[in-house]
N, C-alpha and C positions, 0 to 999 in steps of 0.2 A: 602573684606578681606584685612587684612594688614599685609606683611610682611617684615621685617627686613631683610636684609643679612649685618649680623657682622662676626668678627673675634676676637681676643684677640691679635692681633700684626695686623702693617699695609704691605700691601705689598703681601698680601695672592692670591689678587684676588680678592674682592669685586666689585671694578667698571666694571672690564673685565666681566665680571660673568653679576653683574646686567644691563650691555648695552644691551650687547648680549642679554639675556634673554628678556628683553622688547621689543626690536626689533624684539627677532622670535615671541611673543606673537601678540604682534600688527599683526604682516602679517601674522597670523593665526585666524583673525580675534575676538581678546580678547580686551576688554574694558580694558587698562593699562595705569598708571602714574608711573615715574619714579622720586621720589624726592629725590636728591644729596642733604644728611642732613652733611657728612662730611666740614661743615661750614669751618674750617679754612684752607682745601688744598681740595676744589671741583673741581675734573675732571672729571667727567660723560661729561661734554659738548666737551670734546675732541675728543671723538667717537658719540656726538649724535648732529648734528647741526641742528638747527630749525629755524624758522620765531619769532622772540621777540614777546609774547603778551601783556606780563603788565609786567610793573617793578614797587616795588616800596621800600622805605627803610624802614627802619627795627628799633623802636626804646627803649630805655630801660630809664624806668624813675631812676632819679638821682637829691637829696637834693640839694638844690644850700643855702648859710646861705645870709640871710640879715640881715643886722647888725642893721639896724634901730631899726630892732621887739624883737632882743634877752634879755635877760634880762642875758645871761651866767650863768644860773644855774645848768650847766651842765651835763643834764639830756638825751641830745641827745646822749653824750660818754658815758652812763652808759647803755644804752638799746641795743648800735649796737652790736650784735657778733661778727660783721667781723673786727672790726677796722680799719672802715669807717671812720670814726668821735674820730677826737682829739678835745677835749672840754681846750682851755686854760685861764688862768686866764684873757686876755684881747681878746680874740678872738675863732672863732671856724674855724678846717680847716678841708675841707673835702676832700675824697681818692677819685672820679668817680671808679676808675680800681677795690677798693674791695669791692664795693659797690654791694649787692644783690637784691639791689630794694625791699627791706623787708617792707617800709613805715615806718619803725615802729620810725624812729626820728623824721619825718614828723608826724606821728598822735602824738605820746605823748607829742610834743613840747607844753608847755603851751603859747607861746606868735606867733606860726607862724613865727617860724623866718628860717624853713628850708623845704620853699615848694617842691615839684618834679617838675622837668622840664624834658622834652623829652632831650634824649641822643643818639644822629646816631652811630648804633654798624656795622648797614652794608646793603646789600641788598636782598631781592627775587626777585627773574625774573622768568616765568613764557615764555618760550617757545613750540609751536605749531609745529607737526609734521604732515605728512601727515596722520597715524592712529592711533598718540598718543599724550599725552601731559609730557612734561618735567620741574620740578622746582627745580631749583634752589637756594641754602642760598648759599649767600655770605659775609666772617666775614671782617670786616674793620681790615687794618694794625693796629696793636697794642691794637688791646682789649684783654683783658684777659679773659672773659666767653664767651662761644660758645653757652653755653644750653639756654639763652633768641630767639636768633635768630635758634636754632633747633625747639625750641618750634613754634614759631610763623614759621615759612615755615611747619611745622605740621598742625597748625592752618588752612592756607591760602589752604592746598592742601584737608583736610577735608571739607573746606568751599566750592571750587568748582568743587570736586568729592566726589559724591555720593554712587556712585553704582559702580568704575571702582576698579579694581582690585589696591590695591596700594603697590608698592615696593619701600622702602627708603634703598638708599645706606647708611651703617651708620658709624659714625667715627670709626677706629679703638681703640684696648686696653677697658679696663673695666670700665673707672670712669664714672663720671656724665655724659660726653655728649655721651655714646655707653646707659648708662641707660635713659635717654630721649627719644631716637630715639627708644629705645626697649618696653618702658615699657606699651604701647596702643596697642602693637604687636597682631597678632593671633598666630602668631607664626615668629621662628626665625631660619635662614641658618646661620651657623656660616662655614664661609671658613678655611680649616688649612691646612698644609702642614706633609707631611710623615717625620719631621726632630726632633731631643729631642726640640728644640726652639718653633716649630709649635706646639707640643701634649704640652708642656708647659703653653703655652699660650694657647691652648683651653682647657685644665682644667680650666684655671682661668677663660674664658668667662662662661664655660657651667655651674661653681659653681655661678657664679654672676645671670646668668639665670633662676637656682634653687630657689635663693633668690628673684627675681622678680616671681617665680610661671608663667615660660614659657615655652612650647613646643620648641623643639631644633629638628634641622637634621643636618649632619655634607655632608660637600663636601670637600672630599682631593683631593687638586688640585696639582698639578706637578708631579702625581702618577708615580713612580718609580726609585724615587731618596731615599734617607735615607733607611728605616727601616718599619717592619709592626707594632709597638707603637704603633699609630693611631688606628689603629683597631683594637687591641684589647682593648684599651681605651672603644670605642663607642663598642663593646660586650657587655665586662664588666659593661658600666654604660646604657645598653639597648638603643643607640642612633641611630636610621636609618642612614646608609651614601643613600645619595642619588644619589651621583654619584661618579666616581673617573676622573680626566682631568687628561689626558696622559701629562708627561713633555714632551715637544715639543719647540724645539728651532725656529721655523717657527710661533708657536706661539706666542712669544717674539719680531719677526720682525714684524709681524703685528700689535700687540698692541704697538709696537715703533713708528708704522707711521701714530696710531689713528684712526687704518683699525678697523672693526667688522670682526668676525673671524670666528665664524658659519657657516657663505654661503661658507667659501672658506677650509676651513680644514674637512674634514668626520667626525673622533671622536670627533671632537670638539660638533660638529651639534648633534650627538650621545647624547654625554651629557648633552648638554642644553635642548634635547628632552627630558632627563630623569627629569629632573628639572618640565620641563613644567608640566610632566606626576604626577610627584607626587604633584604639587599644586593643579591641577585639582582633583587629590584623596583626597586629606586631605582640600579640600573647603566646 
């Protein structure tokens, strides 16, 4: 089974949530992987430290022009959508950053003059825990697409789990790269908060969810701060909350020092049990 824990704003709780959780999993004896898809600010590895087992990079193909082959018929600038590709009257110059790896300049060229080359966007690493495994995307300074390298650490962790239960931390907010990480989902935790900002921002994940045709539960995490919006929200639009995490300023101190917070806070423990319990239900 595969599940996503998203948000629709960052800062909710997602990694807190998904460390903990695979931790109490694992030493409750559950076949779990943990894959950090938030590509361009992944910190799962700050609370989960392991033994390195594979690393490797990560790459996105990208036209390179040789000039030799071109005939400049301008035919590569007519087909890109992205404007990739400026087609000039004495040359052609290409964009790598808006580039979608689409091929499509590269097949319809008639003279080969703009093959694909491999592009280093970043890395997967692949850490070993004592009852679990941990992977990692990691996006190189200054790329602009995240969703090549979510995809592929997607890829890599399908490839070498089969059978274990799998939970991807996923980018925050609603566009392409929180729809990557969701859209293979069995289903999807979306974290919010009790504040008009939080129910804001999970309207907009749980309508984008709808459009992908996905199963949703909601966890309101810093319960008892703002307002009860939130629930009547998930009433209203028939959403199971799964749990509520008590705001807790003890909380805040141990996620500041990269502590797991389960073993050492009760309600905390409480709610990750309720977590546990309803994926074990809905499996």
């Amino acid at each position: 089974m595969i599940i996503t824990i998203a948000s629709g704003k960052g800062g909710t709780g997602k990694t807190t949530i998904s460390s903990n959780l695979t931790h109490y999993l694992a030493n409750n004896n559950k076949e779990v992987v943990l894959a950090d898809l938030d590509v361009e600010e992944p910190n799962s590895s700050l609370f989960i430290k392991g033994q390195k087992h594979n690393s490797q990079t990560a790459y996105t193909m990208k036209p390179v022009w040789v000039e030799e082959n071109c005939k400049l018929c301008g035919k590569c600038g007519e087909v890109c959508n992205f404007n990739a590709i400026l087609a000039l009257p004495k040359g052609i110059l290409t964009f790598p950053e808006l580039c979608h790896s689409c091929y499509a300049c590269s097949e319809l060229c008639p003279s080969d003059a703009l093959p694909m080359k491999p592009h280093k966007i970043g890395e997967i690493t692949h850490y070993k825990l004592e009852n679990f495994d941990f992977v990692e995307g990691r996006l190189d300074l200054g790329q602009e697409m995240a969703v090549p390298l979510i995809a592929q650490t997607i890829d890599y962790v399908n490839e070498h789990f089969k059978n274990a239960l799998k939970l991807y931390d996923s980018p925050p907010g609603t566009s392409c790269p929180v729809i990557e990480a969701s859209k293979n989902s069995d289903f999807v935790v979306l974290i919010t908060e009790p504040t008009p900002f939080g129910l804001n921002d999970l309207t907009l994940a749980v309508e984008t969810m709808k459009v992908l045709n996905k199963k949703v539960g909601v966890i309101i995490n810093r319960y008892g701060i703002g307002d009860n919006k939130v629930e009547e929200y998930c009433q209203k639009e028939n959403i199971p909350i799964i749990t509520k995490i008590q705001n807790d300023k003890e909380v805040a101190k141990l996620y500041s020092n990269g502590e797991l917070i389960y073993p050492k806070i009760e309600h905390f423990r409480k709610s990750i049990e309720d977590i546990a319990k309803f994926i074990e239900e809905i499996r």
